[in-house]
C-alpha positions as CSV (number, residue, x, y, z in Angstrom):
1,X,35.7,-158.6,-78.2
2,X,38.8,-161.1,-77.8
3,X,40.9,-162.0,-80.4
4,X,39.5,-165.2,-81.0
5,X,36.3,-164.2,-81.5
6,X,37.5,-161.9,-84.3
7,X,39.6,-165.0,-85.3
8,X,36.3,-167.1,-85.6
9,X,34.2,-164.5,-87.3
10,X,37.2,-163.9,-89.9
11,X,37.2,-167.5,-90.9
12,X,33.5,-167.4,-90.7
13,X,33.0,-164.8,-93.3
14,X,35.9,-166.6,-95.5
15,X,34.8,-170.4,-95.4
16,X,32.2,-169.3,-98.4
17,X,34.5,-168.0,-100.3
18,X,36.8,-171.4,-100.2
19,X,34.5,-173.2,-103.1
20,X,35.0,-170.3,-105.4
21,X,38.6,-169.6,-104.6
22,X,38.7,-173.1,-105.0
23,X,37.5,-172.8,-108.7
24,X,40.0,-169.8,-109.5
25,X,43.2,-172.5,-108.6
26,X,42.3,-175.9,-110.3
27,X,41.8,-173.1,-113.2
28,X,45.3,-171.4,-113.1
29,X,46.4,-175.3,-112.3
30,X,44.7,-176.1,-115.3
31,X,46.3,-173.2,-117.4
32,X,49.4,-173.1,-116.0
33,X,49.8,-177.4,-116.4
34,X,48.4,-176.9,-120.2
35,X,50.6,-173.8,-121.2
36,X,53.5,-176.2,-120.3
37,X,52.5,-179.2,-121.7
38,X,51.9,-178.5,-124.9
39,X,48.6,-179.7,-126.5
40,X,50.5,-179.5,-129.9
41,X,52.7,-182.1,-129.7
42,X,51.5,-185.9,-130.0
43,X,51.3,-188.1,-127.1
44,X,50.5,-185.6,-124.4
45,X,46.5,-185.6,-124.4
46,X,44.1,-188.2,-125.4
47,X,42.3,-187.6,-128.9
48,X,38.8,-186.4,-128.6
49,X,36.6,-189.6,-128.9
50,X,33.6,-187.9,-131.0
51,X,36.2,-186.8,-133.5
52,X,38.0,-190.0,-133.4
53,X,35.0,-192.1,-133.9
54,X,33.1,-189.6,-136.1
55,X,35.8,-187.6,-138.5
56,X,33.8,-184.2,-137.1
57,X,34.9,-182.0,-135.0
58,X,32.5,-181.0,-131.7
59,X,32.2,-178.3,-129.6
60,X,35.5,-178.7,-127.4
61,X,37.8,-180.1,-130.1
62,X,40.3,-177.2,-130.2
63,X,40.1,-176.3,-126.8
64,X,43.1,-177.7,-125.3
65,X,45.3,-175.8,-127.7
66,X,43.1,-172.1,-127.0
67,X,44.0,-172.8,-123.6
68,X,47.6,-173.4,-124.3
69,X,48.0,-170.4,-126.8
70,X,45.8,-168.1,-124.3
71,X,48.3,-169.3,-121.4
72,X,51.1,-167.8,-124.2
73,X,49.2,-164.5,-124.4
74,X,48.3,-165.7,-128.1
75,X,44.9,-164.6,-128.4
76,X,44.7,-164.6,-132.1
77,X,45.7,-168.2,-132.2
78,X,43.3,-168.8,-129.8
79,X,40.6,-167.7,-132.0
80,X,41.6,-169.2,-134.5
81,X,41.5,-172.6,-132.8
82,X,38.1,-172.2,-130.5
83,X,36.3,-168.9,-130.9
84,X,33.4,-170.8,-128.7
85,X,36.2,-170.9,-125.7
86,X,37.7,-167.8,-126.2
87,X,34.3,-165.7,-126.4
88,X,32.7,-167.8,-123.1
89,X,35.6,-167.0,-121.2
90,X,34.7,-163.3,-120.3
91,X,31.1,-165.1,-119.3
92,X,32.9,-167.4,-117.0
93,X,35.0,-165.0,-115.3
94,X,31.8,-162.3,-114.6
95,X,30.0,-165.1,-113.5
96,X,32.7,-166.1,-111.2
97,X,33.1,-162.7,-110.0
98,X,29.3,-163.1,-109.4
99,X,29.9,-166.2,-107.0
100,X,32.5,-164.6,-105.4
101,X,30.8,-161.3,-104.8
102,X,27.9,-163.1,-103.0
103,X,29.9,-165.3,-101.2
104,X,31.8,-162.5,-99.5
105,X,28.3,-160.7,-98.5
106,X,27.0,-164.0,-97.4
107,X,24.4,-164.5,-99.8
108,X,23.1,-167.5,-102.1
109,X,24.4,-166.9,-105.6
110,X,21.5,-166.2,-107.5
111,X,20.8,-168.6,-110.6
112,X,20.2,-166.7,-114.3
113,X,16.8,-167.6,-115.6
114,X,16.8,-171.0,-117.0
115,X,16.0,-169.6,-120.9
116,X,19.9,-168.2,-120.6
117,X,20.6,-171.8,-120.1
118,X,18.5,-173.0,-123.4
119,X,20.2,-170.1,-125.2
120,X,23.8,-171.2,-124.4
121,X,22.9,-175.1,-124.9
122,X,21.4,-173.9,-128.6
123,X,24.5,-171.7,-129.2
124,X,26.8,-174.6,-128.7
125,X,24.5,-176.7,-130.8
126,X,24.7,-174.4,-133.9
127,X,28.0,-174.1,-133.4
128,X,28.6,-177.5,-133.2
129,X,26.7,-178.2,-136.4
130,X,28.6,-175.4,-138.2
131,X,31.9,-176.0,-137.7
132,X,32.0,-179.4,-139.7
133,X,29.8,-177.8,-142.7
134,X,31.8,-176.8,-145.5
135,X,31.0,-173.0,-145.1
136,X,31.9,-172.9,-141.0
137,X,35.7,-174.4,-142.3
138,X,36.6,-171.2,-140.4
139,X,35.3,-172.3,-137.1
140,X,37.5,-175.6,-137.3
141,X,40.0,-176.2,-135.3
């Protein structure tokens, strides 16, 4: 075997792992650009249209600033802003471990069942609902 067959089969068995490796960059990009511009200060980031047409808050208002205190190992403040973000994020990261896991052994990722789906759309729902009812003040951003 030459060296350049081992060459090929190494970048081979690597390409599928480019989408998720992918994924884990524009994520630290994304963390890393909104830890330094801070969410927190006016100007920086638009205002989220549903709130700014509405008055209510929806499921992702807050999440700029979890991000941002999460990227300043705040995790209290975090919660405090999105509990949503900061509870799906150990999801997110299994799930990518998941991806990343098949794509070294060269298989298809395998899809959850589709009710996990309806479960996480009705969770966000609820939530969404909540957190502008007087009693989910709590959950408000």
């Amino acid at each position: 075997m030459t060296s350049s067959t081992t060459g090929r089969r190494g970048a081979a068995r690597l390409r599928p792992l480019l989408a998720p490796l992918g994924v884990a960059a524009g994520t630290g990009a994304l963390f890393a650009f909104v830890g330094v511009i801070d969410p927190n200060e006016p100007g920086h980031y638009p205002t989220c249209p549903f709130l700014a047409l509405t008055g209510l808050y929806c499921p992702g208002c807050g999440t700029l600033r979890t991000i941002h205190a999460l990227a300043h190992l705040d995790p209290v403040a975090a919660l405090g802003l999105n509990p949503l973000t900061v509870v799906m994020i150990p999801f997110l990261v299994f799930w990518w471990g998941r991806w990343v896991a098949h794509a070294w052994k060269g298989r298809p990722v395998p899809l959850p069942h589709p009710a996990w789906l309806w479960v996480f759309i009705g969770v966000v729902m609820v939530y969404w609902v909540v957190r502008n009812l007087p009693f989910g003040a709590f959950l408000a951003p």
